[in-house]
N, C-alpha and C positions, 0 to 999 in steps of 0.2 A: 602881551596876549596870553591868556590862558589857555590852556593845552587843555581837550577833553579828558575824562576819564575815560569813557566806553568810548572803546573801538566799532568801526562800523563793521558790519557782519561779515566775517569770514568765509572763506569762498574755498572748502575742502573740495568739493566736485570736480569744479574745472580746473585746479591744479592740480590733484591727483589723476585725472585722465589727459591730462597733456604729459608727467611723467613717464607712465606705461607707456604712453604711445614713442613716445621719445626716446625711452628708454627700458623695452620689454626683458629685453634676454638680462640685464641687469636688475631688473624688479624680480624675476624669477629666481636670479642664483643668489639675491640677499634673501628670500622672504623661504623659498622652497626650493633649496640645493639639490635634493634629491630628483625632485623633476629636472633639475636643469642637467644634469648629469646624465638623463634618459632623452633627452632632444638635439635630434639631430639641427643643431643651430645652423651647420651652412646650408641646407636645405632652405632655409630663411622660414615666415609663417606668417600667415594672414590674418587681418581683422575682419571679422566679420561681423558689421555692424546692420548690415541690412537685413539678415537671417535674425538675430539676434535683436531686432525690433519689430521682427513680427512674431514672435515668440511671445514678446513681451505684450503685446496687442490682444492677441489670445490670450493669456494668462490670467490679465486682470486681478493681481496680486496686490497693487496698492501702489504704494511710491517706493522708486528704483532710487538707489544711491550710484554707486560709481560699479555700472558692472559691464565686463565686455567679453566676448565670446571671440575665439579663437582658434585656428588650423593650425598643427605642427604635425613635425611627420618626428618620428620615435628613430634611435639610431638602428632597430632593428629594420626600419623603411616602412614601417606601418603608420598610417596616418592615426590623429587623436584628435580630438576636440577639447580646447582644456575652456570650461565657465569660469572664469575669476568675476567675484561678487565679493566687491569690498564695501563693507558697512561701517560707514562714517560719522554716526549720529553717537548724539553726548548721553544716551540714554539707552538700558534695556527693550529691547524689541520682542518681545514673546511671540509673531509672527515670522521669523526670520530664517529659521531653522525650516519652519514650510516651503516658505520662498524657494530658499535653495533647491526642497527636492521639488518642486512644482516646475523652475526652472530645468532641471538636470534631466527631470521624465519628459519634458516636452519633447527638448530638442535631440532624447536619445528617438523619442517616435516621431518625429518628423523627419528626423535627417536618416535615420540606423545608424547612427555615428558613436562609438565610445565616446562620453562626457565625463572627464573630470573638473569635478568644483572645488575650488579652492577658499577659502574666504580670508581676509580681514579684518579685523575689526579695529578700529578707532577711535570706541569710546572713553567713558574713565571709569568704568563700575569693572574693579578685578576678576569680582567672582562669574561676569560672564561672560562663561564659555558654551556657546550654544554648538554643538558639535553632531547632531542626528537628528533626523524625524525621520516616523514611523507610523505603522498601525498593524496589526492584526488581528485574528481568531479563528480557534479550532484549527491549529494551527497548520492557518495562512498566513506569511509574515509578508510586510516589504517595510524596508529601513534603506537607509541613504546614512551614511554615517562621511564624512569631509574634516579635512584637516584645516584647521582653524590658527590665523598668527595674532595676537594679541600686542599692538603695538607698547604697549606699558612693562609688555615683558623684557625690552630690551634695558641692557643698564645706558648711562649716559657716554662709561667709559668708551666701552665698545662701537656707541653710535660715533664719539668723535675719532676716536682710531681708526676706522673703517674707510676704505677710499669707495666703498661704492657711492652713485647719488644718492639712493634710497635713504641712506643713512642720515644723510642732510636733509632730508621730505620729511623723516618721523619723527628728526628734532622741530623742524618747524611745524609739523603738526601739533607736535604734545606743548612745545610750549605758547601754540596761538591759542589752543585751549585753557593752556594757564592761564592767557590775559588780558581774556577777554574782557573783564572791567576794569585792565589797567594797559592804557594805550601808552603813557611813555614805557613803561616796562618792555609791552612789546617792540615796542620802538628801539629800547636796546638790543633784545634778543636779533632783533629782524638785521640790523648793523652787524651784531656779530658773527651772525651765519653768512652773513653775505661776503663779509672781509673774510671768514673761514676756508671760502670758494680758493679764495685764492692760496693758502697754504698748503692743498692736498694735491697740487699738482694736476689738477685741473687743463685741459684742453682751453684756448678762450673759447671756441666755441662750446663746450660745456659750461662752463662759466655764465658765458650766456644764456642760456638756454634753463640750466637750474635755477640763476636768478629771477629768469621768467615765472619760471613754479613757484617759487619761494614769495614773488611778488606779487602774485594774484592770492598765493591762500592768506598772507600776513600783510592784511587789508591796514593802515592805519588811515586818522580824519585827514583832513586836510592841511592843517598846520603844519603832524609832525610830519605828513608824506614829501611837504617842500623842503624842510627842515632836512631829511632822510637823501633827498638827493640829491642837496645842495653839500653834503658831508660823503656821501658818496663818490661825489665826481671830484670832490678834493682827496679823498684818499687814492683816487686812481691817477690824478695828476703829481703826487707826490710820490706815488711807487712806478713812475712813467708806468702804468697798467689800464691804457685806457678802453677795458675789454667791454662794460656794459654801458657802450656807447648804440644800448637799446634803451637808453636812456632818449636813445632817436624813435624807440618806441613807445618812450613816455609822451614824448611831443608830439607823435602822429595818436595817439590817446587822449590827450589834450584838445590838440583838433579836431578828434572825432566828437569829445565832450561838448565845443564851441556849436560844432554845428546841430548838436543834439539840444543844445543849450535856444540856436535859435529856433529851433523850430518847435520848441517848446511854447518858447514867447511868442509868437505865432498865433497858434492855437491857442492861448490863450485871449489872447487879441481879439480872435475870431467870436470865441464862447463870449469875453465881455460885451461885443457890439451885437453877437444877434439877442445876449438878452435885455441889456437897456437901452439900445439905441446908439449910443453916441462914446464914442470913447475920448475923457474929457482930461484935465490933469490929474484931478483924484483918481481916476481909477486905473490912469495910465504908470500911479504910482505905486500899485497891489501887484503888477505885471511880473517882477522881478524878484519879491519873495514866494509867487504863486510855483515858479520854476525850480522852485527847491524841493517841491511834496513830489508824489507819484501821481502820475497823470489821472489815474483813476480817481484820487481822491478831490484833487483838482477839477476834475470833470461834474462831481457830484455835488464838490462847492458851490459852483458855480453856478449850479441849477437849480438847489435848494437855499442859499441864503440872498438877504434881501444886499442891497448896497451898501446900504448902513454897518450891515456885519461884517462885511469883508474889507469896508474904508479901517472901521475901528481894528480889527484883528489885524489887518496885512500895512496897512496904511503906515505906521508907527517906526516899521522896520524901516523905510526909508531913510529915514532923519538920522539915522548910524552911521 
């Protein structure tokens, strides 16, 4: 069997925001010591996502990357609102810097709440550092100026020395980004942070829990994904370590896949019989590679070409 080269698309979002959630007061003392220093942590602190998406509704800024709004209270007992807005895209954003203050001014005038914004960034362009916006005249000023972490800043030394998890999120960040047009590559990488879990002395439920994150952002196809945890579960039967037996959560994924799987073919079923009538062997034979595209384009097929097109196009894959 050959192995793809492109990987399928990377999933920065949702494991970077199961991270922080997971793991807040530890994203804060790797990324920005200085605040964690000033929070009162047993006070504990709250997400506030329901404030923080009506913000965002008002705003009408464009599209949101990984950003979440939050209560701590300061060791002096004064409460604070801290905006973290982590910018995770491969490319300069010349609106980003707005964003920030567009966010920061709303929800200081809706709430009266001190806001601090922190940001992220994720990209691979060095030179940016987007770190203020502003305007003024005749001098009237307003500026917002935020402190910015650049993850390319760190060296590799330091990420693997480090026992926070963070440190294990930026390695798999920067190098899902490496490869992205090389899946066994990443397939290595993705092996060895996950066996790495296990040398920093790790909790198993940390273990867990990080190779969750690790395993949604460092997406691989299908091949090397069997491949990946069929070598996994023998490394853990060989180190008696059998911690990411959420590999019972790859099965209940699998499950949820089957049954997404049928009801795909379904609907499909449905769109072939109400547009030609009869669902016969040929076209009962398109069924199963139609379940591979996205529904919508499926949807479209379906209503725009004639029989012939979809016998010849989808037909063929059968006989494999």
């Amino acid at each position: 069997m050959t192995e793809p080269e492109t990987n399928v698309p990377a999933n920065y979002d949702e494991s970077w925001k199961a991270a922080i959630e997971q793991y807040f007061e530890a994203f804060v003392a790797f990324f920005f010591p200085e605040a964690h220093s000033c929070i009162a942590w047993d006070r504990g602190y709250a997400f506030l996502d329901k404030e923080f998406q009506q913000i965002v509704r008002d705003a009408e800024v464009g599209t949101r990357f990984v950003d979440k709004l939050l209560k701590v209270w300061l060791n002096g007992g004064e409460e604070a609102w801290l905006l973290l807005h982590i910018e995770l895209q491969s490319q300069m954003d010349s609106g980003f810097a707005k964003r920030m203050f567009i966010y920061n001014y709303r929800i200081y005038d809706r709430y009266d709440r001190e806001v601090v914004s922190l940001a992220i960034l994720g990209d691979e362009q060095p030179n940016w550092r987007p770190q203020e916006y502003g305007y003024g005249r005749w001098g009237c000023e307003m500026r917002l100026r935020f402190p910015i972490i650049k993850l390319l800043d760190y060296s590799w030394e330091m990420l693997e020395s480090s026992d926070n998890p963070f440190a294990v999120v930026v390695m798999a960040h920067r190098k899902t980004q490496e490869t992205t047009q090389a899946a066994r590559e990443r397939f290595q990488w993705k092996l060895r942070l996950i066996k790495g879990l296990y040398k920093r002395g790790y909790t198993r439920q940390d273990i867990v829990e990080i190779f969750l994150v690790l395993d949604i952002m460092m997406r691989l196809p299908e091949p090397l994904e069997i491949i990946f945890r069929d070598t996994i579960r023998q490394f853990e039967e060989e180190n008696q370590m059998p911690y990411i037996s959420s590999i019972e959560r790859i099965g209940r994924e699998e499950g949820l896949r089957e049954g997404q799987h049928e009801k795909a073919k379904n609907l499909i079923q449905s769109l072939l019989k109400s547009r030609f009538g009869v669902l016969d062997k040929e076209l009962s034979s398109i069924i199963e590679p139609l379940t591979q595209m996205p529904d919508d384009e499926v949807a479209s097929l379906l209503l725009t070409s004639s029989r012939e097109e979809l016998v010849t196009r989808f037909g063929q894959n059968t006989l494999h």
